[in-house]
C-alpha positions in Angstrom: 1.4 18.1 1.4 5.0 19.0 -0.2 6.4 18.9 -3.8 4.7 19.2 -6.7 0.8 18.5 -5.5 0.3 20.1 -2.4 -3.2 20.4 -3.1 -3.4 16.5 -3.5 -4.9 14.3 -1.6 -5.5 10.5 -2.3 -7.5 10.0 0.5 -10.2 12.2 -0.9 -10.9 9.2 -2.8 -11.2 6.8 0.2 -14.9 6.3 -0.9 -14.1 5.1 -4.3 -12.5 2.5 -2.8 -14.0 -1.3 -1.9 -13.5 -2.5 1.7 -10.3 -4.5 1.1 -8.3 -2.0 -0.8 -9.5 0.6 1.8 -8.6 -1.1 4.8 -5.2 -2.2 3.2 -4.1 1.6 2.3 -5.5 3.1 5.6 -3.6 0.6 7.7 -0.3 1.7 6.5 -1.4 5.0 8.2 -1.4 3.6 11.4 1.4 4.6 13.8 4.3 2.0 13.7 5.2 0.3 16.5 8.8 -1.0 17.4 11.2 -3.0 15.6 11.2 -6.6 15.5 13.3 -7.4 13.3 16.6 -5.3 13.8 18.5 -4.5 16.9 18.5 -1.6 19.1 22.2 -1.0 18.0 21.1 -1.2 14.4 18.5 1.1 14.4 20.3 4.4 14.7 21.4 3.4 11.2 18.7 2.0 9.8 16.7 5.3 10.6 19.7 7.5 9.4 20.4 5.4 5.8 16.6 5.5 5.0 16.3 9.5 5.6 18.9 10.0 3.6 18.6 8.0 0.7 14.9 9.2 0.6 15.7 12.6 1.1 13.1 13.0 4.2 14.4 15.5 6.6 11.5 16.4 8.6 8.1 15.3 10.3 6.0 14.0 9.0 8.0 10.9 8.0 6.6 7.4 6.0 7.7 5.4 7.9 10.0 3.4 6.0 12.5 2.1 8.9 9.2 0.0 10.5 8.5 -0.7 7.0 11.5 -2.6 6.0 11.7 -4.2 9.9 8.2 -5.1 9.8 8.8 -6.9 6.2 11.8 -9.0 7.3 10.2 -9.5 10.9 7.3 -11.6 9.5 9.5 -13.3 6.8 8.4 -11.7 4.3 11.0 -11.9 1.4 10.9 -11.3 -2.5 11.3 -15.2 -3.3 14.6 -14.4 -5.1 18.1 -13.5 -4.6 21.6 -13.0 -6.3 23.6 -16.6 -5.8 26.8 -14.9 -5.2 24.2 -12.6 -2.7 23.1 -13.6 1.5 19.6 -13.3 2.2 17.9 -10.3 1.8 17.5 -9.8 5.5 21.6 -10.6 6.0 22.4 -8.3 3.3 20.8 -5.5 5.1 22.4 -6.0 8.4 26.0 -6.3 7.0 25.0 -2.6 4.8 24.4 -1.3 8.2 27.1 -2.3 9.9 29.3 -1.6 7.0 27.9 2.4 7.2 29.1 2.6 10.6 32.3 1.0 9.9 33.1 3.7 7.1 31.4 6.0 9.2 34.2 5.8 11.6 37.1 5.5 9.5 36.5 8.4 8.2 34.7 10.6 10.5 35.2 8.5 14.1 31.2 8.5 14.5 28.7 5.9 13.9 26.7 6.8 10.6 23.7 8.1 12.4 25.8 10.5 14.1 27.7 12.4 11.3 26.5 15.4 9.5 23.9 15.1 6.8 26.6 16.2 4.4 29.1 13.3 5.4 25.9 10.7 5.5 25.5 11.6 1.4 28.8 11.4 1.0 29.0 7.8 2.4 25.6 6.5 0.7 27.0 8.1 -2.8 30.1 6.0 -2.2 28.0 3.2 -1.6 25.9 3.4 -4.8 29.2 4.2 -6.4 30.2 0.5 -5.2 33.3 2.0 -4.1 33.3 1.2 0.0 35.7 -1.6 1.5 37.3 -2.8 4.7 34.8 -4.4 7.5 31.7 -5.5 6.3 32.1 -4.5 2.8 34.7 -6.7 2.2 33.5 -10.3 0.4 30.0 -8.4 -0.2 29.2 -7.3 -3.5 28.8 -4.0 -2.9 27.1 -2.6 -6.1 24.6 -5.0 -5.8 23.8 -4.6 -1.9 23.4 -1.1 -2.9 20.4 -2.5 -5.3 18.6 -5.2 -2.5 18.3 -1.6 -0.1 16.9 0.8 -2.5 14.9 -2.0 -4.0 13.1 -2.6 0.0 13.4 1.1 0.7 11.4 2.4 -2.6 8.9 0.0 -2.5 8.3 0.5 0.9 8.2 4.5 0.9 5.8 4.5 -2.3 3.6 2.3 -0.8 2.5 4.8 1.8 -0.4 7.8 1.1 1.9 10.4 1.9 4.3 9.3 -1.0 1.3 9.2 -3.2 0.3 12.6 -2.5 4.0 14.3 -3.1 3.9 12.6 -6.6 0.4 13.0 -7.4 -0.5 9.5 -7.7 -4.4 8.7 -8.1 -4.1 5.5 -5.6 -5.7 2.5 -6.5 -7.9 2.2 -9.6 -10.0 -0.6 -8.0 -13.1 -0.3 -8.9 -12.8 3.0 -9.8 -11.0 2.5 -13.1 -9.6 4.7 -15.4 -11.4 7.1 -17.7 -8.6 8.4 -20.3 -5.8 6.4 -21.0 -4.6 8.0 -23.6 -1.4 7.6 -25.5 1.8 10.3 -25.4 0.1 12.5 -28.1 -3.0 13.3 -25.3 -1.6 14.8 -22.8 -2.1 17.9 -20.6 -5.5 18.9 -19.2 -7.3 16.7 -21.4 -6.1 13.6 -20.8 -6.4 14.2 -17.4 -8.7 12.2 -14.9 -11.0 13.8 -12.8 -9.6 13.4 -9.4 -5.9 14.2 -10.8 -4.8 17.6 -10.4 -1.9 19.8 -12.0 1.2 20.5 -10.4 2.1 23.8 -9.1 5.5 23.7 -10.9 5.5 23.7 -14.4 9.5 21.4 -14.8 10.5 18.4 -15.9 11.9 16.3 -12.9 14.4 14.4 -14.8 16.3 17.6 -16.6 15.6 19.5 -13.1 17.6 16.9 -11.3 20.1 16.5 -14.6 
């Protein structure tokens, strides 16, 4: 219960949901077990990129690492991918690899292992597409950048928790919607019943400007 709703809970309206959509949303509340998918010396990374690039620096966590194993573990890719691009799965290894390899050039620690401040620094050069040497080199860099976020996003707001910091209603099945309302309708009014205001009164975009 953090950010803007920390009144919110979507799981208030479990019982508005049938039996598949609940058993889907509750299952991704389950504890995570290992990963498959990624090695032991690749985890430290994995776990280190995906808390910083999501900002989560404390318990409790979505689990996004076990996320992103578990989707490449049972084959699960998008169906697509860049020509000039590897795999999805590949793409992600040689990112990690290439975080430790800038890691220690610059700092002479793995990724995991230097300060949050010098973690940002090395993910803001990687969305910059600015990192070579090691991995990086012959990988479009810009565009790796795009295959992470794309499997880290989707994969941290698919969880409850995410939901809840946002103030997202859940699923709409077969609840439905009661107001949808254009721009000119909005505030308390166009408001559905289980939403609830946020306890900060700011726009996110020019707060973040």
């Amino acid at each position: 219960m953090i950010g803007r709703y920390p009144d919110f809970d979507v799981l208030d309206a479990v019982d508005t949901w049938d039996d598949a959509t609940r058993h889907v949303v509750l299952a991704r509340l389950e504890p995570p077990g290992p990963l498959r998918f990624f090695t032991r010396d690749e985890e430290p990374a994995l776990r280190a990129f995906c808390d910083t690039v999501l900002a989560q620096d404390a318990e409790p966590r979505v689990p996004v690492a076990e996320m992103v194993d578990a989707k490449f573990a049972d084959g699960r890719l998008d169906g697509y991918r860049h020509a000039d691009m590897p795999r999805d799965d590949e793409t992600w290894r040689r990112v990690l690899a290439g975080l430790d390899h800038t890691a220690r050039s610059a700092y002479r620690a793995p990724f995991a292992e230097t300060t949050e401040e010098r973690r940002e620094h090395v993910v803001a050069e990687l969305a910059a597409g600015r990192l070579v040497g090691g991995p990086w080199d012959g990988l479009d860099v810009p565009r790796a950048w795009s295959v992470v976020m794309r499997a880290a996003l989707a994969a941290f707001y698919s969880h409850p928790w995410a939901w809840n910091e946002i103030g997202f209603g859940g699923p709409a099945y077969p609840r439905g919607f009661l107001r949808l309302g254009g721009p000119g309708q909005a505030g308390a009014a166009g408001r559905e019943p289980f939403e609830r205001p946020g306890a900060l009164d700011v726009d996110p975009v020019r707060e973040g400007a």
